[in-house]
C-alpha positions in Angstrom: 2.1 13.7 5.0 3.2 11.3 2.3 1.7 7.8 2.1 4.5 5.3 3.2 4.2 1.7 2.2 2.6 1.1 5.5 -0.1 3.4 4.6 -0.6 2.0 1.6 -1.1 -1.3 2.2 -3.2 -0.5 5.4 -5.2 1.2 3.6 -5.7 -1.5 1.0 -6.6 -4.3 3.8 -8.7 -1.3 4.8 -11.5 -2.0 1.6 -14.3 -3.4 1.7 -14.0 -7.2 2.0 -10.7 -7.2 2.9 -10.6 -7.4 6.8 -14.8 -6.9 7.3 -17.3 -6.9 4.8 -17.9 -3.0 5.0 -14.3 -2.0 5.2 -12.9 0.9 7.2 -13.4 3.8 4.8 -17.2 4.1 4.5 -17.6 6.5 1.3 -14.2 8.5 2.8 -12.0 8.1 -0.5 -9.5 10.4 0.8 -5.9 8.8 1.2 -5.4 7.5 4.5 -3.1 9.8 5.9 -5.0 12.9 4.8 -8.1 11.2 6.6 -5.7 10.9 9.5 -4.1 14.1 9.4 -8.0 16.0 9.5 -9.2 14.0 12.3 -5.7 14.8 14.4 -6.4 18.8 13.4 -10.3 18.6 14.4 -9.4 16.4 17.7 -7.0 19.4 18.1 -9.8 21.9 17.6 -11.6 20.0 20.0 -9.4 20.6 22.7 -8.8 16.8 23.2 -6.1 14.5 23.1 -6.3 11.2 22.0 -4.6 9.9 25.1 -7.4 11.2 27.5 -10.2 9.6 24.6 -8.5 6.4 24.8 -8.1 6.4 28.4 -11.5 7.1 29.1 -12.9 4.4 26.1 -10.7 1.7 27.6 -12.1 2.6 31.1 -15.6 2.7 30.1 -15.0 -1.0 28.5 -13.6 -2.4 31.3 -16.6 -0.9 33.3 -19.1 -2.3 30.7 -17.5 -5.9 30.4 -18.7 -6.2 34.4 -21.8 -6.4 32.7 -21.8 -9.6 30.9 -23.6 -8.3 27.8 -26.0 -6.3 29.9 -26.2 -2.3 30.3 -24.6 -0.8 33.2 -24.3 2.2 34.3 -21.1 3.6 34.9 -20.1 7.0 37.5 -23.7 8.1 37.2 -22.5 9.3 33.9 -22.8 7.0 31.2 -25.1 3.6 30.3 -22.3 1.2 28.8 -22.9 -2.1 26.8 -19.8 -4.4 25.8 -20.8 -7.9 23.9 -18.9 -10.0 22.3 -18.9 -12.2 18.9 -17.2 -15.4 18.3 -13.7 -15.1 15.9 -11.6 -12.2 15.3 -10.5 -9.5 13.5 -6.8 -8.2 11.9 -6.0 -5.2 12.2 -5.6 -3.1 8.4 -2.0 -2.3 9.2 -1.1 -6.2 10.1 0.0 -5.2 13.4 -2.0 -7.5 15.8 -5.3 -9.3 16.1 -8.3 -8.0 18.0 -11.6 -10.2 19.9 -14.9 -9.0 18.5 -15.8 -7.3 21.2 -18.5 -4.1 21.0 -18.8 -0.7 23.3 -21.7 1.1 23.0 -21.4 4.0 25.4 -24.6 6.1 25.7 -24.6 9.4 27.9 -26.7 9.4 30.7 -26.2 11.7 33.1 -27.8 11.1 36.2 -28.9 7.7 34.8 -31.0 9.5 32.1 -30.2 8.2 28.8 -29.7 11.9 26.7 -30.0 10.3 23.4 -25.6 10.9 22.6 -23.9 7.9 22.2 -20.6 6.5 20.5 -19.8 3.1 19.5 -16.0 1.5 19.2 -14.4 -2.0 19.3 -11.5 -3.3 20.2 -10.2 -3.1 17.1 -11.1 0.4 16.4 -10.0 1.5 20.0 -6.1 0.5 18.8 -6.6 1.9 15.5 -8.0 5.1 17.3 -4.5 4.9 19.7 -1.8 4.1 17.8 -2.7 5.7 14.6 -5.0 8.8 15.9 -7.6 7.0 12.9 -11.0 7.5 13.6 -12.0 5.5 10.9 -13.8 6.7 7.6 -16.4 9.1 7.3 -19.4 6.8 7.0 -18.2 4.0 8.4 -20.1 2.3 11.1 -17.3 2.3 13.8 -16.6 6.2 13.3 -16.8 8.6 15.8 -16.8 12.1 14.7 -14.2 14.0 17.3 -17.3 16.4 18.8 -19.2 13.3 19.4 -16.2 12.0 21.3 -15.8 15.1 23.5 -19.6 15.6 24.4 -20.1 11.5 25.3 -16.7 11.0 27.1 -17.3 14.6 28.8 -13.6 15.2 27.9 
């Protein structure tokens, strides 16, 4: 795939700096539609959609946000902790603004945390939707695709 404008300039606004002090990339200096393009092949290989991922991440948050900051646990499944910061974010490709609000999700099953976990944000949860990025490799909001299937149990 060819980097359109769009891309271009997303991935500009995605540097460090730009948006957030770390950027989007991490130490990924792959163009962003190759970056894109691997992720779609390895979800793929996973046997998961995005679809299902970002239902079940948007369900989870909802779940968490009953929490008020605190852990809860969610369909004996998974330990889930949504807070929130003060401002907020633009998304890279200048297509909305986001809350800064954090999901840790940690598998638990039974209640037991197992030690597998994933963090997103709203922010990265459209980014993960709409444009199937997963961020950099390296980044602190990535979330490798294996990861994805074993703590969403997708």
């Amino acid at each position: 795939m060819k980097m359109s404008p769009e891309y271009t300039k997303a991935q500009a606004n995605m540097q460090p700096g730009e948006i957030t002090q770390d950027g989007f990339l991490g130490e990924d200096e792959r163009p962003l539609v190759d970056i894109i393009a691997a992720d779609e092949q390895e979800m793929a290989h996973q046997g998961i959609t995005f679809e299902a991922a970002a239902a079940r991440m948007r369900y989870l948050m909802e779940e968490g946000r009953k929490g008020l900051e605190e852990p809860v646990t969610v369909d004996d499944t998974w330990i889930v902790r949504v807070s929130e910061a003060r401002g907020f974010l633009a998304s890279p490709f200048e297509d909305g603004i986001f809350r800064k609000v954090n999901c840790q999700v940690r598998l638990a099953p039974g209640g037991k945390p197992a030690g597998d976990e994933i963090l997103f944000s709203e922010l990265s949860l459209h980014l993960f939707e709409k444009y199937h990025f997963l961020e950099g490799r390296g980044s602190s909001f990535r979330n490798e695709p294996a990861q994805l299937k074993k703590v969403l149990k997708l």
